[in-house]
TORVEX-959118 format. One record per atom (N, C-alpha, C, O): x, y negated, z. Coordinates in steps of 0.001 Angstrom, whole numbers, padded with zeros to 6 digits, always signed. Layout:
// TORVEX-959118
XYZ/...
// end
This chain:
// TORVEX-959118
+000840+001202+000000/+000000+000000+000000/+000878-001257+000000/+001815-001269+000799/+000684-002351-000825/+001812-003644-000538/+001234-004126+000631/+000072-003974+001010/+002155-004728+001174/+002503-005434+002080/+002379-006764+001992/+002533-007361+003058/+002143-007424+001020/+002208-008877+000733/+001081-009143-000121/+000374-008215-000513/+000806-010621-000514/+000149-011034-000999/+000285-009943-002993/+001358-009535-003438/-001078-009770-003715/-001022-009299-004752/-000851-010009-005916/-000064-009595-006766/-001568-011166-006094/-001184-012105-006629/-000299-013402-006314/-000204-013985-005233/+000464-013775-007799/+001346-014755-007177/+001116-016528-007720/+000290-016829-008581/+001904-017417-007110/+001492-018487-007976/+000874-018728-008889/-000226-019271-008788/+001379-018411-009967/+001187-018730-011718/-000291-018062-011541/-001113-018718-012181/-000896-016905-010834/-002217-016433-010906/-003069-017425-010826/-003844-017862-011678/-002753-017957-009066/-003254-018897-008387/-003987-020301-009550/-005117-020786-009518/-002804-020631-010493/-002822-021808-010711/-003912-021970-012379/-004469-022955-012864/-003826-020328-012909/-004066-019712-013924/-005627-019800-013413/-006329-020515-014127/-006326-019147-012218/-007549-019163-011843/-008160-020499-011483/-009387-020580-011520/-007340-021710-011088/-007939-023005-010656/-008025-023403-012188/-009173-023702-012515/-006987-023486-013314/-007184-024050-014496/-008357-023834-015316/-008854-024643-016101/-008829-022421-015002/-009786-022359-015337/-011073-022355-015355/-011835-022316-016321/-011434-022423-013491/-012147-023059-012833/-012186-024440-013727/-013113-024607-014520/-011549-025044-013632/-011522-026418-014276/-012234-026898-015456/-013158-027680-015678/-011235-025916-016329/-011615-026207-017647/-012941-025033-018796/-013429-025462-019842/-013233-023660-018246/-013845-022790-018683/-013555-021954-019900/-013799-020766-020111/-012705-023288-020995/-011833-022241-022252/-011295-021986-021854/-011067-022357-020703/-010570-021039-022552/-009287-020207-022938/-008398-021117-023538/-007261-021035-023073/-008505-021712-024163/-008104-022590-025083/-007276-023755-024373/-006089-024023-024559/-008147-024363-023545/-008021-025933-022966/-007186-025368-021589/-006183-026024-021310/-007514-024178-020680/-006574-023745-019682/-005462-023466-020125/-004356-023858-019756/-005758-022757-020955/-003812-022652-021552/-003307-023774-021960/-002119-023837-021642/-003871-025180-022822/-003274-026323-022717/-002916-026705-021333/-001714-026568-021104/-003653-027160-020313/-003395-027348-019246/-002172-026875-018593/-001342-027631-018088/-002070-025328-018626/-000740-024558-018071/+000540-025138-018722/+001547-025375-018054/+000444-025388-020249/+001633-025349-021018/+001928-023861-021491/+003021-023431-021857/+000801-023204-021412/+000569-021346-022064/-000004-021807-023738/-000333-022923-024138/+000025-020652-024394/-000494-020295-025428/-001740-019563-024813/-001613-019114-023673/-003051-019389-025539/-004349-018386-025319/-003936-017421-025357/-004661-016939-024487/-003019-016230-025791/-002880-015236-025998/-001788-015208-024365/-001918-014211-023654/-001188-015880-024091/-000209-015863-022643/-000991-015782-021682/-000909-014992-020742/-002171-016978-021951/-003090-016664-020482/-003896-015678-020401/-004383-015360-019316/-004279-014773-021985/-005557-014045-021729/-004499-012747-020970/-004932-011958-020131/-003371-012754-021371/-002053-011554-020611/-002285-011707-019281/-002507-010766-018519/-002237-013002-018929/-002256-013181-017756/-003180-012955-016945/-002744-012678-015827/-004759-012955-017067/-005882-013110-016921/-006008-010755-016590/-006479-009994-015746/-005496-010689-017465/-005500-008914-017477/-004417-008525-016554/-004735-007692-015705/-003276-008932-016546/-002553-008843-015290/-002640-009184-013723/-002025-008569-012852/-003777-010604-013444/-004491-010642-012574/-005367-009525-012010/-005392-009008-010893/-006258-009251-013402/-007454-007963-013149/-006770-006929-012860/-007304-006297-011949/-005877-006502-013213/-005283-005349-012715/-004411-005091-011699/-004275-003945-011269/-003760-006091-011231/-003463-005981-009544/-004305-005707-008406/-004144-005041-007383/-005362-006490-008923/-006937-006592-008075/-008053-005492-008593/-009241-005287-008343/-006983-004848-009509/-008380-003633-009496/-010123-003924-009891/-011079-003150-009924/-010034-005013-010088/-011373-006060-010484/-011872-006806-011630/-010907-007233-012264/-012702-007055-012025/-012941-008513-012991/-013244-009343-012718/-014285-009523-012086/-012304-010384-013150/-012546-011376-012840/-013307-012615-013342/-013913-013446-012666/-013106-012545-014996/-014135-013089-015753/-014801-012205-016706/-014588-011008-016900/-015639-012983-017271/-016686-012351-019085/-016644-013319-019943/-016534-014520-019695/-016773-012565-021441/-016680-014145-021948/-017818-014172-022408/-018485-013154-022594/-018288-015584-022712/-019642-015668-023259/-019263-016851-024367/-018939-018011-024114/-019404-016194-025715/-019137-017080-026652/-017498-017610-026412/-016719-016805-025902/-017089-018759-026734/-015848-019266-026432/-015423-019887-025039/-014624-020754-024685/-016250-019116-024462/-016101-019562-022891/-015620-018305-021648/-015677-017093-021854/-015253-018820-020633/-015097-017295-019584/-016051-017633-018302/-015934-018505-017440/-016849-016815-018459/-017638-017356-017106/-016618-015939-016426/-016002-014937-016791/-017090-016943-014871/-016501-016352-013614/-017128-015466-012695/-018251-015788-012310/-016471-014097-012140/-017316-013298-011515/-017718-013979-010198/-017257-015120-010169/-018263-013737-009347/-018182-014346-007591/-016287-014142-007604/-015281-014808-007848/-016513-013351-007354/-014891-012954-006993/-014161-013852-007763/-013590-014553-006928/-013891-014186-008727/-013246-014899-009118/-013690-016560-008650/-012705-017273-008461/-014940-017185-008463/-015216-018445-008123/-015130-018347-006173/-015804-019019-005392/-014368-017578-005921/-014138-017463-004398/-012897-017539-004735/-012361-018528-004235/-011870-016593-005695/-010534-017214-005709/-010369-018636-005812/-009620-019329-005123/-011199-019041-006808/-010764-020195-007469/-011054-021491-006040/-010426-022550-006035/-011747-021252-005300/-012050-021739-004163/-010686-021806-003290/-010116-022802-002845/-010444-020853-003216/-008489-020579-002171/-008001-020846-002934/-007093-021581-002543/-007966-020699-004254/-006868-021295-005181/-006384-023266-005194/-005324-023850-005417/-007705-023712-004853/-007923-025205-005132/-007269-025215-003549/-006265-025928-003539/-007506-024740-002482/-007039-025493-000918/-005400-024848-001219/-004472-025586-000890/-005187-023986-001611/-003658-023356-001466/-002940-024303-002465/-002257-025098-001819/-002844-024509-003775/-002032-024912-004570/-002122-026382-003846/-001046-026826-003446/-003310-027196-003630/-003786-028673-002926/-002600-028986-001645/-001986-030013-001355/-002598-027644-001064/-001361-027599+000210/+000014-027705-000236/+000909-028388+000262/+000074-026737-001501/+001514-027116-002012/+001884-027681-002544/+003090-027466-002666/+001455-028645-003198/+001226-029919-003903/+001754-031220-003221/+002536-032114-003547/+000986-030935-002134/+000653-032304-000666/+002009-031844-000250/+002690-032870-000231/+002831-030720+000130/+003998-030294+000618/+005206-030692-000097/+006307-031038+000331/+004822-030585-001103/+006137-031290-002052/+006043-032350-002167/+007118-032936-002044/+004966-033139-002419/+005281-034359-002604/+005385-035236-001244/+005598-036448-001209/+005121-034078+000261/+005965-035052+001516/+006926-035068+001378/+007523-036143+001327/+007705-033607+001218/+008997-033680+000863/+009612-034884+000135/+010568-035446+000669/+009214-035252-000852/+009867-036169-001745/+009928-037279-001002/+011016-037856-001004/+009015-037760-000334/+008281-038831+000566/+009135-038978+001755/+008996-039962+002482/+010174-037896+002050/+010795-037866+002837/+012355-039055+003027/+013013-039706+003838/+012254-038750+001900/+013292-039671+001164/+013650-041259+001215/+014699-041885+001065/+012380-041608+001480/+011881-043039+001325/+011227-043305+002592/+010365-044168+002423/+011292-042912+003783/+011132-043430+004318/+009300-043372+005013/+008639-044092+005762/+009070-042155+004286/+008080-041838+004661/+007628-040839+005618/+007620-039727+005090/+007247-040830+006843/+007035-039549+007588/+005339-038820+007256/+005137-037606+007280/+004269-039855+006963/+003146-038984+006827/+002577-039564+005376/+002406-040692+004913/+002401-038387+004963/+000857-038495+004075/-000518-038500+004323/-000899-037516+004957/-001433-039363+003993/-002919-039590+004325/-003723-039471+003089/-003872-040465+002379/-004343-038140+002722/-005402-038388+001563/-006313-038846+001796/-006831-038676+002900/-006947-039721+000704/-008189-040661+001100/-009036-040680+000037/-008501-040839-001060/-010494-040529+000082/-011385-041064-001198/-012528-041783-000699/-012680-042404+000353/-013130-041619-001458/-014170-043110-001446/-015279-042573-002086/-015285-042452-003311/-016662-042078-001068/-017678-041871-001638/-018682-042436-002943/-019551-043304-003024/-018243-041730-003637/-018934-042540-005163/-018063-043515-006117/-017869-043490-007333/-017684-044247-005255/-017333-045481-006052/-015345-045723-006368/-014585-045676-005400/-014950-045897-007416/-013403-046214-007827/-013284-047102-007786/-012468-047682-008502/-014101-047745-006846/-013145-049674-006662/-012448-049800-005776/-013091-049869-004729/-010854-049908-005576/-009931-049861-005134/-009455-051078-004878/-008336-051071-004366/-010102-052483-005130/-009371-053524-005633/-008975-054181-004280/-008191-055129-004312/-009598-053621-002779/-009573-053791-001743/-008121-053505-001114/-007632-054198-000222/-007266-051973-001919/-006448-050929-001538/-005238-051710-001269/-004679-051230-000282/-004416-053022-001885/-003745-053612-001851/-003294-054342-000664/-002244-054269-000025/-004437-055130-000510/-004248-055671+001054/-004382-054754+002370/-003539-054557+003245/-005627-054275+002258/-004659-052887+003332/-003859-052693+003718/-003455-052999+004841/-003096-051809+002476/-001832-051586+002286/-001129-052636+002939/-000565-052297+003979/-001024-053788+002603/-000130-054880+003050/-000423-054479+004613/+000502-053988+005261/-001722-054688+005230/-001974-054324+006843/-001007-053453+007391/-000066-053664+008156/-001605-052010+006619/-000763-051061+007324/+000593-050941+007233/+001340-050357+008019/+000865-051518+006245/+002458-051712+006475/+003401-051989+007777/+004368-051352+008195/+002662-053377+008354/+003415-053573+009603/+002714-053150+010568/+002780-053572+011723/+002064-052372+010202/+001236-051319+011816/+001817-049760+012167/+002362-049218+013129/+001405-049396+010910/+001940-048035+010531/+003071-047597+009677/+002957-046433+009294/+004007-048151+009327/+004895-047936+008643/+005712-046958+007622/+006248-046912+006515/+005311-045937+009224/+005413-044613+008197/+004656-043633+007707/+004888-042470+007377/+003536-044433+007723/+002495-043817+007029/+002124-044653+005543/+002002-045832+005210/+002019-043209+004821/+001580-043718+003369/+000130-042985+002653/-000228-041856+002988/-000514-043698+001774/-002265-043087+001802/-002016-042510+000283/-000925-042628-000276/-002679-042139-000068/-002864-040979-001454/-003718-041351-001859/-003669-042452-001312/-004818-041392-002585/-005915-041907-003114/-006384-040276-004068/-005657-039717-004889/-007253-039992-003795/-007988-038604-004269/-008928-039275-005057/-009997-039272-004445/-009005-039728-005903/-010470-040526-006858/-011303-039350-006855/-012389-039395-006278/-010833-038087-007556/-011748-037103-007831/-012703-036644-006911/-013871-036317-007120/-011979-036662-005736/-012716-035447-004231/-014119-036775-003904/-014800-036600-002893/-014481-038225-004972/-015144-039159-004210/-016810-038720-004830/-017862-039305-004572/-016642-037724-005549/-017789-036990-005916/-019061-036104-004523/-020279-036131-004348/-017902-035435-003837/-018799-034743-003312/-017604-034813-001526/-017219-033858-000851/-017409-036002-001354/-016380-036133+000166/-016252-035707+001188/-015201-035561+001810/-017604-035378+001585/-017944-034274+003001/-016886-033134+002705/-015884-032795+003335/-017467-032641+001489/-016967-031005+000706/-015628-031162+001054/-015039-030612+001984/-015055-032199-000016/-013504-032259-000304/-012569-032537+001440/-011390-032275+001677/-013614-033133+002399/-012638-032808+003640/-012610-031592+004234/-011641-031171+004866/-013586-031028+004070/-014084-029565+004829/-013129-028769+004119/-012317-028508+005007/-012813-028347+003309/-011855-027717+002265/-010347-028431+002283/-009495-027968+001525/-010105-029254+002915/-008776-030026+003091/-007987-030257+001597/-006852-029992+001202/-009052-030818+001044/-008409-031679-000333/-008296-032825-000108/-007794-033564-000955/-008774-033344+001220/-008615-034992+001635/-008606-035002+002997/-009267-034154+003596/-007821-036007+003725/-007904-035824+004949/-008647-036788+005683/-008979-036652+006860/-008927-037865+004885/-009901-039108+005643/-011395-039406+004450/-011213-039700+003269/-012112-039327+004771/-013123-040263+003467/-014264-041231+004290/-014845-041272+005375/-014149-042162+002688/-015276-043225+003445/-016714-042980+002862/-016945-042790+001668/-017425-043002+003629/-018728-042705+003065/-019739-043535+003646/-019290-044387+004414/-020922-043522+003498/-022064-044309+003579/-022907-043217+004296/-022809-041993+004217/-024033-044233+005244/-024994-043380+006085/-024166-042892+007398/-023011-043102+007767/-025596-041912+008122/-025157-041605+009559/-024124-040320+009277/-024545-039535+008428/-023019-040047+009786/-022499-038880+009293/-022045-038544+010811/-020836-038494+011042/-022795-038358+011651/-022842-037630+013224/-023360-036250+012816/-024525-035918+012591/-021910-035299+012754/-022250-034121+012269/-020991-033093+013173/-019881-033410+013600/-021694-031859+013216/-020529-031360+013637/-019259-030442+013075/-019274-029586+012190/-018384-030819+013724/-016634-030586+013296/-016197-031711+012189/-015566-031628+011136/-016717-032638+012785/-016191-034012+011898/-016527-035044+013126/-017200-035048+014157/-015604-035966+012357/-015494-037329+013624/-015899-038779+012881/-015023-039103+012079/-016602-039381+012927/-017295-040298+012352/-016600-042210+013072/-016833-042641+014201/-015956-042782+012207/-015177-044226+013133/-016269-044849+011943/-016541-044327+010862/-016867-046306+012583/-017729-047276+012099/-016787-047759+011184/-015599-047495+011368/-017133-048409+010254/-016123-049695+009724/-017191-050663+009250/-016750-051767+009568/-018280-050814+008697/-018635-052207+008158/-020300-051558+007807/-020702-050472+007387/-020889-052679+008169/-022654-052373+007225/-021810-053597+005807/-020974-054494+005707/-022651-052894+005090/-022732-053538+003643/-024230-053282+003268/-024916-052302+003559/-024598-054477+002502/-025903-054371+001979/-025901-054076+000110/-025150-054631-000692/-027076-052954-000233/-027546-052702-001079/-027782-054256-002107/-028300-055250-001598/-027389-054241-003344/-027790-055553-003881/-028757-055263-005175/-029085-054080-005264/-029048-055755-005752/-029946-055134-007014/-028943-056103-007770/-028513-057207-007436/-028736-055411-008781/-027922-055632-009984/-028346-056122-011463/-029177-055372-011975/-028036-056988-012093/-029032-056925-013806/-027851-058129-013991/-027148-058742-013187/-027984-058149-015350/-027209-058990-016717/-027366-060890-015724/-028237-061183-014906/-026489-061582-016096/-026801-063082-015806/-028072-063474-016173/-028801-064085-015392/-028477-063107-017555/-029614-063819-018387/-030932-063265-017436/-031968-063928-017492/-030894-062216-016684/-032238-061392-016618/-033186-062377-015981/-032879-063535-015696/-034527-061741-015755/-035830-062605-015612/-035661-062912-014135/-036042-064067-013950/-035294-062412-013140/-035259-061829-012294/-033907-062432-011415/-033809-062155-010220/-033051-063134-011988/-031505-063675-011890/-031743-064693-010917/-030646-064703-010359/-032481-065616-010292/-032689-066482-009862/-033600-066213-008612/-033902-067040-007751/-033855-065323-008657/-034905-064754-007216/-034095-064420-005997/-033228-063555-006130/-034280-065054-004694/-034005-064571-003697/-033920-063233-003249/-033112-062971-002359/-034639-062338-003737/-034601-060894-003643/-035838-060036-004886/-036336-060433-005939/-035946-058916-004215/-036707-058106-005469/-037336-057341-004715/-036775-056977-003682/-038818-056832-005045/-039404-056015-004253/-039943-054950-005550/-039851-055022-006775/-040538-053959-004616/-040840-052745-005614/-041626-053029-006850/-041400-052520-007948/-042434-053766-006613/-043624-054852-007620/-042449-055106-009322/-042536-054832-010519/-041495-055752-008422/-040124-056719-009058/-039726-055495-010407/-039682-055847-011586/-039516-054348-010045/-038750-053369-010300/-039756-052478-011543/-039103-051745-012287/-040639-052507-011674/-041816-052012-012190/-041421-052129-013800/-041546-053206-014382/-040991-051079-014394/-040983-051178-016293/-039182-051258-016349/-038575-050678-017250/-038686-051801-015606/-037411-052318-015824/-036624-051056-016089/-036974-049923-015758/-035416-051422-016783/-034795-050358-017487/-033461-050009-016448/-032608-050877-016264/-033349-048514-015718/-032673-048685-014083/-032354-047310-014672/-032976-046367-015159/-030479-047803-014264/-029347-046616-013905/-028900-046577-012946/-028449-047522-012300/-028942-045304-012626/-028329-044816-011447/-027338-043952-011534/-026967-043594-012652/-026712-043446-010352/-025534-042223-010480/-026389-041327-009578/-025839-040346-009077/-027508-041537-009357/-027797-040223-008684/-029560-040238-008396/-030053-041209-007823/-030078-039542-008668/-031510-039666-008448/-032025-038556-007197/-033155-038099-007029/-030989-038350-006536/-031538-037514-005415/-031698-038051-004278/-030773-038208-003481/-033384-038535-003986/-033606-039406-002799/-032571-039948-001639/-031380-039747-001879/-032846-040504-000612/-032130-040606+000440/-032861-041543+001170/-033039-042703+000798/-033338-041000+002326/-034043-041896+003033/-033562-043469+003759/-034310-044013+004571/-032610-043916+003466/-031750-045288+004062/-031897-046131+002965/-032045-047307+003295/-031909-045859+001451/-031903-046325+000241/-033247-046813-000195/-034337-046940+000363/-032698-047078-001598/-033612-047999-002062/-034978-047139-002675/-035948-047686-003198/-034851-046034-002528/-035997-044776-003135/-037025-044871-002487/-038166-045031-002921/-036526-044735-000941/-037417-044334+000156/-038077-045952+000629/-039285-046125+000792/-036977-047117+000813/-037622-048086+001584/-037629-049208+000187/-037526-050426+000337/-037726-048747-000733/-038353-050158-001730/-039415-049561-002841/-040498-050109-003047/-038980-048374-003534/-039733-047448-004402/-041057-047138-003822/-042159-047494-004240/-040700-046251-002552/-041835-045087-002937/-042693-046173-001900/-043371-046782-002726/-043029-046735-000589/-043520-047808+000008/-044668-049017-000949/-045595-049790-000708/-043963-048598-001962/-045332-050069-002629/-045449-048966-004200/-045968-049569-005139/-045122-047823-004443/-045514-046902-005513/-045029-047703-006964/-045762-048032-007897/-043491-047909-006827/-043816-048457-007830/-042401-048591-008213/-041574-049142-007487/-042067-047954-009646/-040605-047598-009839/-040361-047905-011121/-041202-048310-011923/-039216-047717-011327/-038890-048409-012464/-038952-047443-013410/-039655-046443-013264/-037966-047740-014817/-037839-046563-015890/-036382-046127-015715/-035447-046926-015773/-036264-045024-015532/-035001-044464-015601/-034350-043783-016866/-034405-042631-017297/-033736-044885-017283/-032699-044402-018468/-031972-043963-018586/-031831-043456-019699/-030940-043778-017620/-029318-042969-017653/-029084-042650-016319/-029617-043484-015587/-028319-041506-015527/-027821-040964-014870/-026489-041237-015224/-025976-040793-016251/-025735-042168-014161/-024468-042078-014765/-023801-042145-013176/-024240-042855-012271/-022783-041341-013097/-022131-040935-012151/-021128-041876-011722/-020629-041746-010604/-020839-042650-012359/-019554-043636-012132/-020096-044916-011815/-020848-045478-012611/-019862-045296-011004/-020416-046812-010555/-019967-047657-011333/-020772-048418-011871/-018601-047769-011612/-018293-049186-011918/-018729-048700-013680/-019052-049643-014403/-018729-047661-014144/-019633-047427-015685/-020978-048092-016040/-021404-048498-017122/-021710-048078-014373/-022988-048491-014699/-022576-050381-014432/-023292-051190-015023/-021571-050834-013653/-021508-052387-013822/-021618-052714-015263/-022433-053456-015810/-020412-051858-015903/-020346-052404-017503/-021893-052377-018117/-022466-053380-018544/-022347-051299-018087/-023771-051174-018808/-024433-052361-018678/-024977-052947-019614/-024394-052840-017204/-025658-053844-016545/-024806-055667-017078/-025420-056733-017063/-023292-055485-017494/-023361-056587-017896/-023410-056572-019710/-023659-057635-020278/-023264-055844-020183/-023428-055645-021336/-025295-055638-021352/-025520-055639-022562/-026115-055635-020927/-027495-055510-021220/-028210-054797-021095/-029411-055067-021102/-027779-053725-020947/-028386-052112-021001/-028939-051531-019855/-029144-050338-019635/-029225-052794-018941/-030174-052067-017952/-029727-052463-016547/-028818-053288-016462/-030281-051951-015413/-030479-052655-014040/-030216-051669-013207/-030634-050546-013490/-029361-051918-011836/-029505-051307-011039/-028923-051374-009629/-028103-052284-009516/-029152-050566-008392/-028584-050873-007096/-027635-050281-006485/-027678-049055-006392/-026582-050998-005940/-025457-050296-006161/-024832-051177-004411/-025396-052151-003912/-023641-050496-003845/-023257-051293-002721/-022790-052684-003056/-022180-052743-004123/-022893-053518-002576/-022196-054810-002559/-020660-054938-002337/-020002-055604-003136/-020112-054370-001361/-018801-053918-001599/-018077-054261-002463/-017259-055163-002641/-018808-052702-003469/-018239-052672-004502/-018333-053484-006122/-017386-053633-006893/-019706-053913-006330/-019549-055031-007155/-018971-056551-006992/-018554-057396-007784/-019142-056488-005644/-018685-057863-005740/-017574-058706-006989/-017776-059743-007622/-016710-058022-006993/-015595-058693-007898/-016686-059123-009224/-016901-060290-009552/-017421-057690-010013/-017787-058231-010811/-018769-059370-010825/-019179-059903-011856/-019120-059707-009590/-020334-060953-009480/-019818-062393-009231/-020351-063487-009413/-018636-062040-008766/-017727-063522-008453/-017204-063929-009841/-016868-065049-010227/-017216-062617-010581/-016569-063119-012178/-017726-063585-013139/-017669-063952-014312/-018357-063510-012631/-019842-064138-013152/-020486-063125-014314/-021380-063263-015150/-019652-062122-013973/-020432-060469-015211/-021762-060420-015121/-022619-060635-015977/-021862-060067-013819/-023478-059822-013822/-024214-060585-012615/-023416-061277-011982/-025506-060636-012145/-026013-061299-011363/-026895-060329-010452/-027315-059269-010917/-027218-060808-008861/-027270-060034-007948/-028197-060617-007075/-028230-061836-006906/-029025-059765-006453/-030184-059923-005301/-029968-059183-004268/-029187-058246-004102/-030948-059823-003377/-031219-058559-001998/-032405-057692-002620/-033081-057828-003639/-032386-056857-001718/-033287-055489-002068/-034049-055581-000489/-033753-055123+000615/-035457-056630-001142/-036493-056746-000613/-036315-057869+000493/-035202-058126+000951/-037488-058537+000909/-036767-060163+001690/-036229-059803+003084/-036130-060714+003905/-035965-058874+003334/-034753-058595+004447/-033667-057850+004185/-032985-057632+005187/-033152-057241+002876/-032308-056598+002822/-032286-055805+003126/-032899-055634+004179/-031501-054470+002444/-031282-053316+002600/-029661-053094+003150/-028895-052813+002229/-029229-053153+004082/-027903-052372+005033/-027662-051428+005181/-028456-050689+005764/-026376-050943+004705/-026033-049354+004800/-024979-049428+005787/-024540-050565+005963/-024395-048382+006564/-023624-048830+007112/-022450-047714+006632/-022826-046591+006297/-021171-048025+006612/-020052-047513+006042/-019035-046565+007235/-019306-046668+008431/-018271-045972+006930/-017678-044937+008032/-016479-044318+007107/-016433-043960+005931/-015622-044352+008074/-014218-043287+007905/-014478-041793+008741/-014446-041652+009963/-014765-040641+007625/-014767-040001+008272/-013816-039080+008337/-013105-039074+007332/-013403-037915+009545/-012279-036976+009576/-012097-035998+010172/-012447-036112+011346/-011566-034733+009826/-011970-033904+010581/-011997-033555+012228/-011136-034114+012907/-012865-032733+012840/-012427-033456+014005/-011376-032994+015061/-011201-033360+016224/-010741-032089+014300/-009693-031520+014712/-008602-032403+014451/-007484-032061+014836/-008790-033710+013732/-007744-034709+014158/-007943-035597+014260/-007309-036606+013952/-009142-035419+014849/-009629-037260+015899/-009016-037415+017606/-009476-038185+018449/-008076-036625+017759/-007211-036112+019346/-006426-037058+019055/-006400-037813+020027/-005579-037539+018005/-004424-038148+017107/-003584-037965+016135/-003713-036896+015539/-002595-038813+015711/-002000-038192+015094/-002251-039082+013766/-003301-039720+013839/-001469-039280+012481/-001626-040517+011089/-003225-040424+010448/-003699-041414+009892/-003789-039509+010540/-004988-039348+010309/-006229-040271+010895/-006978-040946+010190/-006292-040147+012451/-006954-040938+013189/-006239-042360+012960/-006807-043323+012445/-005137-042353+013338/-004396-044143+013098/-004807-044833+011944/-005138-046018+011966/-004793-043962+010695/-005531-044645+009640/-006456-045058+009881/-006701-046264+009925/-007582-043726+010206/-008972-044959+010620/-009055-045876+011474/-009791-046822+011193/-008442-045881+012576/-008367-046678+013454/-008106-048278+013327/-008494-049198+014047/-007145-048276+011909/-006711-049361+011289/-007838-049933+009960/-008122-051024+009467/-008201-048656+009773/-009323-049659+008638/-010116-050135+009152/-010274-051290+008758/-011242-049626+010437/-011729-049917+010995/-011625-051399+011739/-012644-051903+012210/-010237-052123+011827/-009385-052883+012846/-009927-053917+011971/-010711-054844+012173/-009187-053435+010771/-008991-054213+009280/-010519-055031+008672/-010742-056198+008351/-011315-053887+008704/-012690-054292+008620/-013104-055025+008744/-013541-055931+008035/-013023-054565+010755/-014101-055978+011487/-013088-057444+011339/-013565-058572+011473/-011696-057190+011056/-010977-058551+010966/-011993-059473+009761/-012542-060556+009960/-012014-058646+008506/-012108-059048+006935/-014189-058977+007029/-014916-059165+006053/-014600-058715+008231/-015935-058547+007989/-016816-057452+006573/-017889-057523+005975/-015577-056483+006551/-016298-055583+005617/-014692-055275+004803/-013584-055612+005220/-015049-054488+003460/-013623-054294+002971/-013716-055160+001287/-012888-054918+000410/-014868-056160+001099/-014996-056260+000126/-014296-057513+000013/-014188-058064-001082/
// end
């Protein structure tokens, strides 16, 4: 019987690529393989493991369980050795910790700079990573240790996680300079009625604008696009193509640049409140907690991070 692990690296990295990508084709680009190297490879996997691991369907490989459970250890293991080498390197310069960080939903970073400047003379030897990708689904990506801090929105008093305040930000309603609507103190569900509204996500949430502006006066808009990227849907909304509500935070820049134009959401506003969250196995101490501790600091200094 071996004694050691059955598969090795190149497996590891062979099963996340393709997690990834689903060809044959595009994983072996990815590797720097030929299709015929990885499908070798793919049969040399199966046969250590005595198993299958994929099928193909058409020009694609769907994945057995077994294989979307590797590919699961595959993403936290290679993620570890990844983060390991590049402390190492980090070592060099003067760096003692790494901090991965993402940002629920949104890639506006334009905040990340001055921070940075903060933590500089606080924390010194700490340096942050920026995970854009893991800002899809952030809870996930900490629980799985693809990130070690994230900021997110709402109550996140949950357990085996540690929740630090940093800022309420309010919901703004969004549309073109020209719109009908540009000059109003705020917008109510009435307001919203026919209008042409993108979102990145249409799955309710009771703190939002679904529950306390929509469904309250029955009356919603037209939904044209699902688009996952926030600052995708700014461009849309200053280009013409439609309306929508998004954190303040994060548009701001584009509203100070006079792109697009902005309301409250309903005559008291809608407030979300914002949070660093982490696991809570390192809310005891340690560069993890200090980070939040400092955005948090940073926050209430700057009254928000926008």
């Amino acid at each position: 019987m071996p004694t050691g692990p059955i598969l090795e690296l190149r497996h590891l990295q062979m099963i996340r690529a393709i997690a990834q990508h689903g060809r044959v084709t595009d994983a072996a680009e990815a590797l720097g393989l030929t299709p015929s190297a990885l499908s070798h490879r793919i049969r040399e996997a199966e046969r250590r493991l005595d198993i299958v691991l994929f099928s193909r369907l058409h020009k694609r490989l769907r994945m057995t369980p077994a294989a979307e459970y590797l590919a699961d250890v595959a993403a936290r293991v290679l993620t570890d050795i990844e983060r390991a080498e590049a402390d190492v390197r980090r070592m060099n310069r003067g760096v003692d910790h790494v901090v991965r960080i993402a940002v629920e939903a949104y890639s506006a970073y334009y905040w990340l700079p001055a921070f940075l400047t903060f933590l500089r003379d606080r924390a010194p030897g700490i340096d942050l990573q920026v995970m854009a990708a893991a800002g899809r689904e952030p809870l996930q990506a900490l629980t799985n240790r693809r990130v070690d801090l994230v900021i997110v929105s709402g109550d996140q008093q949950r357990i085996g996680v540690h929740s630090r305040f940093l800022f309420d930000d309010e919901l703004l309603f969004i549309m073109p300079p020209s719109h009908r609507h540009a000059d109003k103190p705020f917008i109510t569900g009435l307001d919203i009625v026919g209008e042409d509204f993108i979102t990145y996500t249409k799955v309710p949430e009771p703190d939002r604008e679904f529950a306390r502006l929509f469904r309250p006066a029955e009356s919603y808009p037209r939904w044209t696009a699902t688009v996952e990227l926030p600052e995708a849907i700014v461009e849309l909304v200053a280009a013409g193509q439609g309306t929508s509500v998004l954190a303040g935070w994060a548009v701001r820049p584009a509203i100070e640049a006079g792109r697009i134009a902005a309301t409250r959401v309903g005559p008291d506003g809608l407030s979300v409140p914002w949070c660093a969250v982490l696991r809570g196995e390192d809310s005891q101490g340690g560069p993890i907690l200090e980070i939040a501790e400092a955005m948090a600091d940073w926050s209430r200094e700057k009254g928000g991070i926008g």
